[in-house]
N, C-alpha and C positions, 0 to 999 in steps of 0.2 A: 922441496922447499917447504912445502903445507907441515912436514914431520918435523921437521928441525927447528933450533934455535940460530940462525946465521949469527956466525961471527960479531960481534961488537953492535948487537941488534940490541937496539935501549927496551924493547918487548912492546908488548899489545897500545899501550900510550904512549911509549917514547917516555915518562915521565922521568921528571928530575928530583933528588932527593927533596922531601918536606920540607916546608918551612919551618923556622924554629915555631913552638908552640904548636902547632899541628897534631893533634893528636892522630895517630894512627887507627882505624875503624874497619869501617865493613861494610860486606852488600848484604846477602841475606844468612848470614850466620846464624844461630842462634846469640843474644845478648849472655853478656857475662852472668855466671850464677851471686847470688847473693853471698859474701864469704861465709856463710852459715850454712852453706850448703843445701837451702831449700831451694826450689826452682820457683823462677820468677812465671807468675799465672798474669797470663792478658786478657784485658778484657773483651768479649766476644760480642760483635754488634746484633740486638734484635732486628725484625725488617724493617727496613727502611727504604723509602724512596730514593732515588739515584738525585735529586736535584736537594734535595736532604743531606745526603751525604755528601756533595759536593763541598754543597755550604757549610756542614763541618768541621772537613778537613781545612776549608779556606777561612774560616772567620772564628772554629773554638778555639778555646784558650791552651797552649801548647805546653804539657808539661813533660819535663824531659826524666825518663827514666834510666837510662844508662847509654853506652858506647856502643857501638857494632861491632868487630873486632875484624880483622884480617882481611879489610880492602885498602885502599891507597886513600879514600877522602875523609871527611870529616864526617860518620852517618851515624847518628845518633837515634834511637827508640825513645819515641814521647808516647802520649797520650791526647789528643785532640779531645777537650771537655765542653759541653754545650753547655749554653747557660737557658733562660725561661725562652727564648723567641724562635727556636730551633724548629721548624713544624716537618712534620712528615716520620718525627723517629715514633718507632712502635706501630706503623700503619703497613698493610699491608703491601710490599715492594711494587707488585704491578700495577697500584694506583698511578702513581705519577711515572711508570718507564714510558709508558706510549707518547706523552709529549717529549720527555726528554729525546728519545733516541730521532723522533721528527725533527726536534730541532738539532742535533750533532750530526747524525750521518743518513739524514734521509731515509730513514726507516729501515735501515738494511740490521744492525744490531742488535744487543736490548736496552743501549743508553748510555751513555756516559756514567758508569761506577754501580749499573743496576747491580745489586748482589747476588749472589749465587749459590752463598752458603748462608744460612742465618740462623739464628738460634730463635728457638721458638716463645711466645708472650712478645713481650715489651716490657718500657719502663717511662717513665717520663721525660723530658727534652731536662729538665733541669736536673744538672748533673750527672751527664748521658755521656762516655764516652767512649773512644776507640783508638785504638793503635795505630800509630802514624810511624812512618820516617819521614825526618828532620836531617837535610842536607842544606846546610849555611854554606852560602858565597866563600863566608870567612875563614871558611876549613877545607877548599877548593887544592889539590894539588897543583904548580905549575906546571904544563905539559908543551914540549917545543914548539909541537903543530897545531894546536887548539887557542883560539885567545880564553888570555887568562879572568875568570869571573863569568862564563857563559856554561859552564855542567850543568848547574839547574836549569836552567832555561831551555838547556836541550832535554832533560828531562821533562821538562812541559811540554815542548813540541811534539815530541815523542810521544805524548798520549792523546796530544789533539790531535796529527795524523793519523793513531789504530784509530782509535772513534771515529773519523772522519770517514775513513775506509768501511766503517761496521765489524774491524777485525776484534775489536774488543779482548786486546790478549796484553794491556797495560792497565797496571791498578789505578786508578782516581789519580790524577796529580796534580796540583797546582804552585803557584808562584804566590808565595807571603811573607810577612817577616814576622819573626820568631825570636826567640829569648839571646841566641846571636846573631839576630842579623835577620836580613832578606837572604831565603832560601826557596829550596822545593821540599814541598810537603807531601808523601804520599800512602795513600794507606797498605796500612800494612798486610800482607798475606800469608796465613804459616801452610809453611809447605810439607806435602805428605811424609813423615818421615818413613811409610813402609817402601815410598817409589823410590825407585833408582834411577837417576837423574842419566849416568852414564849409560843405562839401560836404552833409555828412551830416547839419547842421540842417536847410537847406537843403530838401534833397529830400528830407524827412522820412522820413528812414532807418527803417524798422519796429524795426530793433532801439531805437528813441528811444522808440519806446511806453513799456516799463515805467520807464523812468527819468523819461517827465513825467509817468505816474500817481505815483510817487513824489513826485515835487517837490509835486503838489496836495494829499495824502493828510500828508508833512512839515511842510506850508509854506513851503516855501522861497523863503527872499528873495535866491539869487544863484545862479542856475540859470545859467553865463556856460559861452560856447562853450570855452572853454580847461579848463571843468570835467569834461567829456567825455572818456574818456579811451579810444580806437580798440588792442585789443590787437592783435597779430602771429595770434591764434588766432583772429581775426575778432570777438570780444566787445566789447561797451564798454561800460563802467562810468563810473562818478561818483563824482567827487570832493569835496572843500573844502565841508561839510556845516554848516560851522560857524554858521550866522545862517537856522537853519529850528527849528522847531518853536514858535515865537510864539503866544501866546494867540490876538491879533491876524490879522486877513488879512494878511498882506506879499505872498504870492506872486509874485514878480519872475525870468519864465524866456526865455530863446531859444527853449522848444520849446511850441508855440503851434499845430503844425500840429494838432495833431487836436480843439482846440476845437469845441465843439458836438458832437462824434462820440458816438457812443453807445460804452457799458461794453461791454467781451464777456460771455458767460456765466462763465467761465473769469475775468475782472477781478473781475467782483462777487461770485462765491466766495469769492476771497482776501480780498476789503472785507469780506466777512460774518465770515470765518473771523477775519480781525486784531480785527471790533469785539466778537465774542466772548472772543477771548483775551486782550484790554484790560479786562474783568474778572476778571480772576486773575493768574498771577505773571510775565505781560509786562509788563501794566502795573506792577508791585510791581519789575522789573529796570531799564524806564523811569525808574523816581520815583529811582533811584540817579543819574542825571545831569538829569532834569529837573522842574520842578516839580509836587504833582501839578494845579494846574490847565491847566499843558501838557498833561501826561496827558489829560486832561476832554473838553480842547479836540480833541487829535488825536482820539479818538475821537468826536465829534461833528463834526467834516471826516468821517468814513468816513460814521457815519449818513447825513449830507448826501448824501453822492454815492449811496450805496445809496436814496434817495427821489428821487434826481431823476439816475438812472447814466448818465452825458455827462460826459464831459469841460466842464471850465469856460468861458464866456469869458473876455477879460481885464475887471478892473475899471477904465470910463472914468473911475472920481475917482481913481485912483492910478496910478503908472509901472508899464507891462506888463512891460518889461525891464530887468534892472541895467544900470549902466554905468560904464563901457564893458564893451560885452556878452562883447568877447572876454575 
């Protein structure tokens, strides 16, 4: 089942054709080239504080530089620009991460969006910016099992649970509205182009660990190799969160190697620690993008795994991975 396409299987989101106007996009493609043939240069962020960076991506001014190309929703490449009130850009990143990460996951992390890669100097807050993705409400695909107008929001969740956890393997994300619309905005990450993505499933990369306790611990129903995202600083993180946290089982991943493996001590801390904190104002920050019987539910996936600590196997009455998996 996990190898195949079943018969009259609508694929990894069920999705239904676009809407009209809809443009067709991307997750982490490279953006179209210029028709000139030069390659479009991003700008790269000096260091900056994680509660700096937050505030960037949620309140600069969003300018939109082109399309994504070859995913199913509306993902656009902008530019999040600071204007004079910006504080923290050009200051050394470990100034402000030791409150941030106190305040998001309890110190287990380095912070909600601490950087990892940064180019060296500074510049000033005015007219300081960075590379975002811009996914608008507006350009959302309809999917049968998902309510329709809730992707971003699950890409919000989705990086307030890794932060919450300390797993720190989702870029900055947040919930704004933008040049169409209320969407998620989040920074962008280029990915190594020397790694091999299909490599590093593969041969079950350790750093894959905490991102498929993530995908089981979410839900996620499109865990796809192209969602991966290999940094220059040796990190990888996870992308396009948009179709996880389902009442429902979906679980649909490429990363399968460590089924049946048992938890560490150190995984089930964190399961204990998140299904503690899903009674009080994590969950209450949750219920802002997702319903609260999602809420109910993720914390009853952690229960689960904390009474039986193993990774999953896959379920034989449903598709073990989206498709196409890249």
């Amino acid at each position: 089942m996990a190898g195949r396409r079943p018969g009259g299987w609508r694929g990894a989101t069920g999705a239904r054709a676009p809407r009209e106007g809809v443009v067709e996009s991307a997750s982490r493609r490279p953006p179209e080239r210029p028709r000139d043939g030069t390659r479009l240069t991003l700008p790269q962020p000096p260091p900056i504080d994680p509660r700096a960076l937050l505030e960037l991506i949620a309140s600069g001014e969003l300018a939109i530089l082109g399309r994504l190309v070859g995913s199913s929703n509306n993902a656009l490449l902008a530019v999040a620009r600071a204007g004079g009130g910006t504080q923290g850009i050009g200051e050394d990143p470990g100034r402000g991460a030791a409150a941030a990460s106190a305040g998001s996951n309890g110190g287990r992390g380095e912070g909600p969006g601490a950087p990892r890669e940064s180019t060296e100097g500074g510049q000033g807050a005015e007219g300081f910016e960075i590379p975002v993705v811009y996914k608008p409400i507006a350009g959302e695909r309809p999917l049968w099992d998902f309510p329709d107008g809730t992707l971003a929001h699950r890409e919000v969740a989705a990086y307030l649970l890794a932060e919450a956890a300390g797993w720190s393997i989702v870029p900055p994300t947040v919930f704004r509205d933008g040049p169409f619309g209320p969407g998620m905005v989040q920074l962008w990450v280029e990915a190594d182009p020397a790694v091999d993505r299909v490599a590093l499933v593969v041969g079950a990369d350790p750093r894959l660990r905490p991102i498929a306790l993530f995908d089981v611990v979410a839900n996620n129903a499109d865990r796809k190799v192209g969602h991966l995202i290999p940094t220059p600083a040796g990190r990888i993180l996870g992308v396009d969160h948009g179709i996880c946290f389902h009442a429902e089982p979906k679980l649909r991943t490429v990363l399968w190697a460590w089924r049946g493996e048992p938890l560490t001590a150190d995984e089930q801390d964190r399961l204990a620690d998140l299904r503690d904190r899903l009674l009080g104002p994590l969950a209450e920050e949750l219920e802002h993008h997702l319903s609260r019987g999602e809420v109910m539910a993720l914390r009853r996936r952690i229960e689960r795994l904390l009474r039986n600590p193993c990774f999953p196997d896959p379920d034989p009455d449903r598709p073990a991975i989206p498709w196409p998996p890249y």
